[in-house]
C-alpha positions in Angstrom: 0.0 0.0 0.0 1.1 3.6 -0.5 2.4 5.4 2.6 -0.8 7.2 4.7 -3.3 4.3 3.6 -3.9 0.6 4.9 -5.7 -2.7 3.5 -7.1 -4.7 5.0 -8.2 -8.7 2.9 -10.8 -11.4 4.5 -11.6 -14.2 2.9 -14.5 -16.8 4.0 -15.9 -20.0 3.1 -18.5 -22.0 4.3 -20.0 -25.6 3.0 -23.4 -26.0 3.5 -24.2 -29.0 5.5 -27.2 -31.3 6.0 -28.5 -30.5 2.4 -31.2 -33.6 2.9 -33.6 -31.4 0.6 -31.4 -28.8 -1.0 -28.3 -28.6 -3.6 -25.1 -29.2 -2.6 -23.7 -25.6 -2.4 -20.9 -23.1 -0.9 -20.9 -19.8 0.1 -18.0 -17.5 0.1 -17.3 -13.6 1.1 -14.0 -12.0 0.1 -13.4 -8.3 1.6 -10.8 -5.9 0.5 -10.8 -2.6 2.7 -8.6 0.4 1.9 -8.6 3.4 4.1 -5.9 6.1 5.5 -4.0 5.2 8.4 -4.3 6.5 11.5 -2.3 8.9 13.2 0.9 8.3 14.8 0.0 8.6 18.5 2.2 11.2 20.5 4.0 9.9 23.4 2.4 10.3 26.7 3.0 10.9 30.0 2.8 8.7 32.6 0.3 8.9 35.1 1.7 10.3 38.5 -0.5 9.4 41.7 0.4 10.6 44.8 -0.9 8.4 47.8 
């Protein structure tokens, strides 16, 4: 991917089963996802509790 942007790929695939009175069949779902990154996050401080 080009700097500033992400991807992000799923595939899935599922056999039906128990098909007594239906077809023989598979289902599948493929996602492809590109957005911008997010930010770097700036560094922060650390908490300081006084007891």
């Amino acid at each position: 991917m080009s700097d500033g942007y992400q991807g992000y790929l799923n595939v899935r695939g599922y056999k039906d089963l128990e098909v007594e009175n239906r077809p023989k069949s598979w289902s599948t779902w493929v996602t492809f996802s590109v957005s911008q990154a997010a930010p770097a996050a700036a560094p922060s401080k650390p908490i300081v509790r006084k007891y």
